[in-house]
C-alpha positions in Angstrom: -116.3 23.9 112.0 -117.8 24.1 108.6 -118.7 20.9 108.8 -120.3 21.3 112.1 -122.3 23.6 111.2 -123.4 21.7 108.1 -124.7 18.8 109.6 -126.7 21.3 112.4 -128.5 22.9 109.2 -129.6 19.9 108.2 -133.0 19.1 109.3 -133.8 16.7 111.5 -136.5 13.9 110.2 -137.5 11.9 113.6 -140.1 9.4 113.9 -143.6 11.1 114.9 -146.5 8.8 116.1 -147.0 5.3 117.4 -149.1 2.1 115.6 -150.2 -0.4 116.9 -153.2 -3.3 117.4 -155.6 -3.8 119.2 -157.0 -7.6 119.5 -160.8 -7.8 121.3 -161.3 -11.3 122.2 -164.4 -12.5 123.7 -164.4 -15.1 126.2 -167.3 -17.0 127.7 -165.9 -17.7 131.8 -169.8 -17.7 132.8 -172.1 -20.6 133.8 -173.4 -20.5 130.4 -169.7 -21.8 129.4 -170.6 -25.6 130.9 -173.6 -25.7 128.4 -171.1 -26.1 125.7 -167.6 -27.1 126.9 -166.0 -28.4 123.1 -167.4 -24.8 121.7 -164.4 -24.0 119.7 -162.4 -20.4 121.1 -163.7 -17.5 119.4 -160.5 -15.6 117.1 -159.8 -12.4 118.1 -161.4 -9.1 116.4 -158.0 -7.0 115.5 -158.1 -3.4 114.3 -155.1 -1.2 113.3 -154.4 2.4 115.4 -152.4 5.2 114.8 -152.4 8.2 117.5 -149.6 11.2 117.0 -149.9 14.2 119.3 -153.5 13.4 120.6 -155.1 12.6 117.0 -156.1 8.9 116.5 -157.3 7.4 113.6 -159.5 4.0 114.4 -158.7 1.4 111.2 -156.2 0.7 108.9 -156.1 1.7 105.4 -157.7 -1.5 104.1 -160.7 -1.6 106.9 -164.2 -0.7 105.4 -165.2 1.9 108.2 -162.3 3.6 109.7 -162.8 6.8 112.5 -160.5 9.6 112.8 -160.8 11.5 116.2 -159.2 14.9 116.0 -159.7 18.8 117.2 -163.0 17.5 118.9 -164.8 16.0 115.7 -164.9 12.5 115.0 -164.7 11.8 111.2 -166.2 8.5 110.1 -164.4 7.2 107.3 -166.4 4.6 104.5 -164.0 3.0 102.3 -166.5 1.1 100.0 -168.4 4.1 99.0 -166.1 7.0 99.6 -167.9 8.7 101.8 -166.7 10.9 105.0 -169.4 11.2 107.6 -168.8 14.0 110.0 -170.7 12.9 113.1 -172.1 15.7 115.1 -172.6 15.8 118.9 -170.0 13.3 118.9 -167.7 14.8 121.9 -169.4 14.7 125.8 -169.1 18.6 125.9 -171.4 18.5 122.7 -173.5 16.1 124.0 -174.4 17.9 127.3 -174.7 21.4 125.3 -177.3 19.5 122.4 -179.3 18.6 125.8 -178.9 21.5 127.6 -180.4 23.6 124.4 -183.2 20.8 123.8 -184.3 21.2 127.5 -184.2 24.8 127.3 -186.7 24.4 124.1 -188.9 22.6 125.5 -189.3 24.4 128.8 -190.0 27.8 126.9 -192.2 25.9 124.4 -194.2 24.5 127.3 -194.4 27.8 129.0 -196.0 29.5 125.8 -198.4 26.2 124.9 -202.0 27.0 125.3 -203.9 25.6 128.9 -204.7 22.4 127.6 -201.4 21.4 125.9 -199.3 22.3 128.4 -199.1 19.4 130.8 -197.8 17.6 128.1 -195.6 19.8 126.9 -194.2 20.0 130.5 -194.1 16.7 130.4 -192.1 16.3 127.2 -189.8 19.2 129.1 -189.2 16.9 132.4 -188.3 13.1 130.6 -185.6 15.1 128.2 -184.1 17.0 131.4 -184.5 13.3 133.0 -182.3 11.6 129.5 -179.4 14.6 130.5 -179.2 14.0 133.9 -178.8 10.4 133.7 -176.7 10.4 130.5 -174.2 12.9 131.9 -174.2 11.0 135.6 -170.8 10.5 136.4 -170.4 6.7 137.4 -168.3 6.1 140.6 -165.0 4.3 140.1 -162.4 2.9 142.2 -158.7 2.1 141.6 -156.4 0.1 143.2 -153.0 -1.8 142.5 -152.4 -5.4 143.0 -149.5 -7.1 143.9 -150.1 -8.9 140.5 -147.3 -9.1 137.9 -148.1 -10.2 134.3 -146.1 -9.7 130.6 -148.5 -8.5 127.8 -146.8 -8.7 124.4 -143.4 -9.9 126.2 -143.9 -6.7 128.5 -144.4 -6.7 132.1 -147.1 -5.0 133.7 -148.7 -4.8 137.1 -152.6 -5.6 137.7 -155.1 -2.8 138.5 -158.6 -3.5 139.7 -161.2 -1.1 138.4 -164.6 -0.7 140.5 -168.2 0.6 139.8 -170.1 0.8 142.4 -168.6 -1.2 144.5 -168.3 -4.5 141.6 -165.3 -5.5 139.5 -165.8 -4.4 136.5 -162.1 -4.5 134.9 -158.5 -5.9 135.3 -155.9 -3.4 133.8 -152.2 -4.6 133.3 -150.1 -1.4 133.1 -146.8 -0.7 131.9 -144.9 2.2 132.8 -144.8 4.7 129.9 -140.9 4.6 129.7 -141.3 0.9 129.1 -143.9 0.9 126.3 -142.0 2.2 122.5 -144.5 5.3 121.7 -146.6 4.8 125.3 -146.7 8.8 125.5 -148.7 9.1 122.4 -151.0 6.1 123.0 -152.0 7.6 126.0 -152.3 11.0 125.0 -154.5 9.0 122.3 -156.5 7.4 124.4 -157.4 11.0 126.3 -158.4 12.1 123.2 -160.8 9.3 122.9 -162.5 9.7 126.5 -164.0 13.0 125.2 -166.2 11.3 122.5 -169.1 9.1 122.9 -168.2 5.8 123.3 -165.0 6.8 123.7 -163.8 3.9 126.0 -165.4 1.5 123.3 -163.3 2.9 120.7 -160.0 3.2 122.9 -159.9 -0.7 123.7 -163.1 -2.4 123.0 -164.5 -1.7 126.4 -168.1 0.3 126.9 -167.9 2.6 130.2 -171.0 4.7 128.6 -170.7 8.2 128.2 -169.3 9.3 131.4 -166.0 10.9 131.7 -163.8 7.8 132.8 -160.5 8.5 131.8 -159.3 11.2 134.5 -159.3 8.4 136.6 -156.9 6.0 134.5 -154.7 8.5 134.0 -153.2 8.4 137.5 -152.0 4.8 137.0 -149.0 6.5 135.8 -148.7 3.7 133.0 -150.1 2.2 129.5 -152.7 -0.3 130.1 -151.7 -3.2 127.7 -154.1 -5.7 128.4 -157.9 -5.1 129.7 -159.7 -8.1 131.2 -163.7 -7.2 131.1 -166.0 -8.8 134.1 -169.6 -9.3 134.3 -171.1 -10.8 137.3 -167.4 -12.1 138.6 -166.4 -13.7 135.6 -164.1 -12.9 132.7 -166.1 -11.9 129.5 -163.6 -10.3 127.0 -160.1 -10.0 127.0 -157.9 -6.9 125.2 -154.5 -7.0 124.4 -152.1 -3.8 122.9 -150.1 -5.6 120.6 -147.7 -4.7 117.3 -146.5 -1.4 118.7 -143.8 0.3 116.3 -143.7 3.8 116.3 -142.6 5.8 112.9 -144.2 8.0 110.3 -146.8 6.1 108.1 -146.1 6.2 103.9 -149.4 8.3 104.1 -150.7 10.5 106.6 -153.9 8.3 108.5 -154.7 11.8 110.2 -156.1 13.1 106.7 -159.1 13.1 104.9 -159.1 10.6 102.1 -158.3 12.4 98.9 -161.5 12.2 96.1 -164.0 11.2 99.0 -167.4 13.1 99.6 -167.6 14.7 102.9 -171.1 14.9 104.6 -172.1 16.5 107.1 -173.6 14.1 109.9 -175.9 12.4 110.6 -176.7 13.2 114.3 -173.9 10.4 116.4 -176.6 8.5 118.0 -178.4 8.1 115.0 -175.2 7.1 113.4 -174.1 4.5 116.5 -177.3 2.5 115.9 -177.2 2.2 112.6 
């Protein structure tokens, strides 16, 4: 019994948090393709994740730029000068609250210009409320499942179609989360990453825009290992989760380097087109 009760105190280290890659490899399936059929295959971009209980960190300790998406601020991360950049407006609730206050501005700076400013200052009032509309339109998207079997990374999946506005605009093989070693946290991960700007881009190399996309992936129920991109009905980019492993790092990725200089912003668009 003593023993028992010894080896219950004892504290239980488990494994928190999942790693893994993601490749992004561009393909060329378009007419354009027959203008150059010997054009060697373009290698894979690969970049390093980590995601543990919705954080995830964007780039391995050796990458130049790395980004660290946690508690609804996105923390850009420059290695070569030791800089942290803390990105503001960076999350879509922050995005539509920065335009909802700039609108407002406007309109009660346009309501107090003298007579023969105002029209423009109504003006100015009416193309920023016409930016937030169309930023924050949501796009419409349809699901469906295939009867489509693939293996991604020796792991079978089944094919999902993804639709906007009525065109194929993805192919998503999906595991079920049981299936995948640390699936739970990618998607949880990945969740985290739809409430940031470009946060489909960031997730798996694929650009929905700023619209809230990822409510509707979450009912496939699964972990979408490999992402085929189309444009105009062909194949443009292929993405593939690969190197999963789940276990705590040698050092935390969710913290701020040690000895870096943390700056506040600059503004995330100014930042994304840099």
């Amino acid at each position: 019994m003593k023993l028992l009760c010894a080896l219950l105190a004892i504290p239980v280290i488990g494994d928190a948090g999942v790693l893994y890659d993601v490749q992004v490899r561009p393909l060329d399936q378009t007419n354009m393709a027959l203008a150059s059929p010997g054009a060697p295959p373009v290698a894979p971009v690969v970049t390093q994740y980590y995601s543990d209980d919705g954080q995830v960190r964007v780039g391995g300790p050796n990458a130049k730029m790395a980004y660290l998406f946690k508690d609804g601020i996105m923390y850009a991360i420059d290695n070569p000068s030791r800089a942290v950049h803390v990105l503001k407006h960076a999350t879509l609730t922050q995005v539509s609250a920065h335009y909802t206050d700039a609108v407002k501005q406007l309109e009660a700076a346009a309501a107090g210009a003298p007579a023969d400013q105002r029209d423009e200052a109504q003006r100015k009032a009416a193309d920023m409320k016409a930016v937030s509309d169309r930023l924050l339109q949501p796009v419409t998207r349809d699901y469906r499942v295939t009867a489509r079997f693939e293996s991604a990374d020796g792991r079978a999946c089944r094919i999902w179609e993804e639709r906007e506005n009525g065109t194929k605009r993805l192919e998503l093989c999906v595991a079920p989360l049981a299936s995948v070693q640390g699936g739970a946290d990618i998607v949880n991960g990945m969740k985290t990453l739809s409430q940031f700007r470009q946060g489909s881009n960031f997730a798996f190399g694929v650009d929905f825009g700023l619209s809230e996309w990822w409510p509707d992936i979450a009912r496939l129920g699964g972990v979408p290992l490999l992402i085929r991109e189309y444009k105009y009905d062909s194949v443009v980019s292929e993405v593939l989760l690969t190197a999963i492993r789940q276990g705590v790092p040698k050092a935390s990725l969710l913290d701020l380097p040690d000895g870096y200089q943390v700056q506040e912003g600059p503004d995330y668009a100014q930042w994304y087109v840099r």
